[in-house]
C-alpha positions in Angstrom: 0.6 16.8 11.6 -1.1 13.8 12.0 -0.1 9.9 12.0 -1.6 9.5 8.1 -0.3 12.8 7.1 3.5 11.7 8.8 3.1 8.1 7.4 2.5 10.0 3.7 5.6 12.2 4.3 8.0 8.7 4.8 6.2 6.8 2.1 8.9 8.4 -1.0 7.1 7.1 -4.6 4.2 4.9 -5.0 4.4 1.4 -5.8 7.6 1.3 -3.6 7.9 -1.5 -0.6 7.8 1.3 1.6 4.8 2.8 0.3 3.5 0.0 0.6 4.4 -0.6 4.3 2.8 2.7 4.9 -0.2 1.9 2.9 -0.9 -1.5 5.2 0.1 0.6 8.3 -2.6 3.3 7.7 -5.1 0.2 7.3 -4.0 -1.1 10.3 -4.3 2.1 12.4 -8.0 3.1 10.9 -10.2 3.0 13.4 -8.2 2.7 16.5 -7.3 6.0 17.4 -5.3 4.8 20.8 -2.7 3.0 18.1 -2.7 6.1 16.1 -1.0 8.4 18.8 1.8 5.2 19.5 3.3 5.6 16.0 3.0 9.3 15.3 5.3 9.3 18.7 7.6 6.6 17.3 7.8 8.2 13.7 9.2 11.0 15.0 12.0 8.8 15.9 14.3 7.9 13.5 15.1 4.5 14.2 11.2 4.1 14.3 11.1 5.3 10.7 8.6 3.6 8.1 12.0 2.8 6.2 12.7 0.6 9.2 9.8 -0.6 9.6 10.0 -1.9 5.8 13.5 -3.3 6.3 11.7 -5.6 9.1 9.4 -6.8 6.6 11.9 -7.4 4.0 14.4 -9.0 6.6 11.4 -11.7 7.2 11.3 -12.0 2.8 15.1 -12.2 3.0 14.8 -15.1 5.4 12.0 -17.0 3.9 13.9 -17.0 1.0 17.0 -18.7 2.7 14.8 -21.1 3.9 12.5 -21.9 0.9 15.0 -21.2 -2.3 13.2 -20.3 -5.6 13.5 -17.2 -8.0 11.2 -14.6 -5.4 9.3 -14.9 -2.2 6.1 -13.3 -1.0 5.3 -11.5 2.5 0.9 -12.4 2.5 -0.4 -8.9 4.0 -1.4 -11.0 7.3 2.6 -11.5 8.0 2.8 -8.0 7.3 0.6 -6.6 9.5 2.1 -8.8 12.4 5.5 -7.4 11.5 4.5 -3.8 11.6 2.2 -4.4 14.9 5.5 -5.7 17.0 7.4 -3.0 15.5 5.5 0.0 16.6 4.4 -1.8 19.8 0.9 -2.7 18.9 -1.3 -5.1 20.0 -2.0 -8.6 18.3 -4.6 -9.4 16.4 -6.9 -11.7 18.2 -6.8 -15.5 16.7 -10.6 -14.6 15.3 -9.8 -11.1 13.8 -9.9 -10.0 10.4 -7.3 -8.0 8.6 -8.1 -5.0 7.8 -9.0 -4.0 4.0 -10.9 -1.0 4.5 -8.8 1.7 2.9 -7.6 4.3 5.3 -8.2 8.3 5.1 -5.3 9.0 2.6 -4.5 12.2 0.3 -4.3 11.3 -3.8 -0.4 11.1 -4.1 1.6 13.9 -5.2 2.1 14.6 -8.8 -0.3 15.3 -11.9 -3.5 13.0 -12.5 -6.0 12.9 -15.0 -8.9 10.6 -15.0 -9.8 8.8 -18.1 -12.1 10.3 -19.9 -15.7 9.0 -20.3 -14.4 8.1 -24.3 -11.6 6.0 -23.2 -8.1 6.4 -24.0 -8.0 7.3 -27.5 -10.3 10.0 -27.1 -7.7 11.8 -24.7 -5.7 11.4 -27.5 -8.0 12.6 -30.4 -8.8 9.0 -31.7 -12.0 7.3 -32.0 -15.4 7.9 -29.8 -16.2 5.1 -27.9 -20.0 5.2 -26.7 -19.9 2.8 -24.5 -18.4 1.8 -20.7 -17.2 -1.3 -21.7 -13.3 -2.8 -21.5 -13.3 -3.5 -25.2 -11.3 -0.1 -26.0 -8.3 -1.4 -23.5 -8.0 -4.4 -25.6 -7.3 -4.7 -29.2 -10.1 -7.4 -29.9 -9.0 -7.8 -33.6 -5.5 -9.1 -32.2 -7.3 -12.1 -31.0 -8.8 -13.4 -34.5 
């Protein structure tokens, strides 16, 4: 198994904080194959689990939220990345570097999909053709006049 294919095994359901740790992490990793081999060691380790590497990101939310008040708080991806980079061991980012958006070599997640069809949504459902590739069959248009 490799590092993507163990980070995809931790990540539980899409859209969750620690899918989305392992999303950033698989960014991070892309491209740097000597960083690769240093977490598929430590994900073998439970204590080195993406679920723990999510709690350290959500400790640093917790806190900011001490600090700042409000209703929510936001970690920005660049905070993120720094937070999963000390807790696999990583190196820093240099002051000049980018972080990285490139998406990383991931499987579709589990579970049915269906594209759209070329008709739009109500065609999939035995409603209208649409013709063209525009937006205008997502919106209702005649709810605006």
């Amino acid at each position: 198994m490799n590092v993507y294919e163990k980070i995809a095994a931790q990540q539980g359901n899409v859209g969750t904080t620690v899918w989305l740790a392992g999303e950033q992490l698989k960014m991070i990793l892309t491209g740097h194959p000597e960083m690769e081999e240093i977490v598929l060691q430590d994900l073998e380790r439970k204590e080195m689990s993406l679920t723990n590497a999510e709690k350290e990101i959500k400790a640093f939310a917790d806190k900011r939220h001490k600090e700042i008040g409000g209703n929510c708080v936001g970690v920005a991806p660049w905070e993120a990345e720094d937070i999963l980079r000390k807790f696999y061991g990583l190196p820093k980012r240099d002051a000049g570097e980018q972080i990285t958006t490139a998406p990383a070599p991931v499987a579709p997640p589990p579970g049915p999909s269906s594209p759209l069809p070329k008709g739009g949504c109500r065609e999939a459902t035995g409603g209208f053709r649409d013709t063209n590739d525009s937006a205008d069959d997502l919106i209702d248009l005649d709810a605006f006049l």
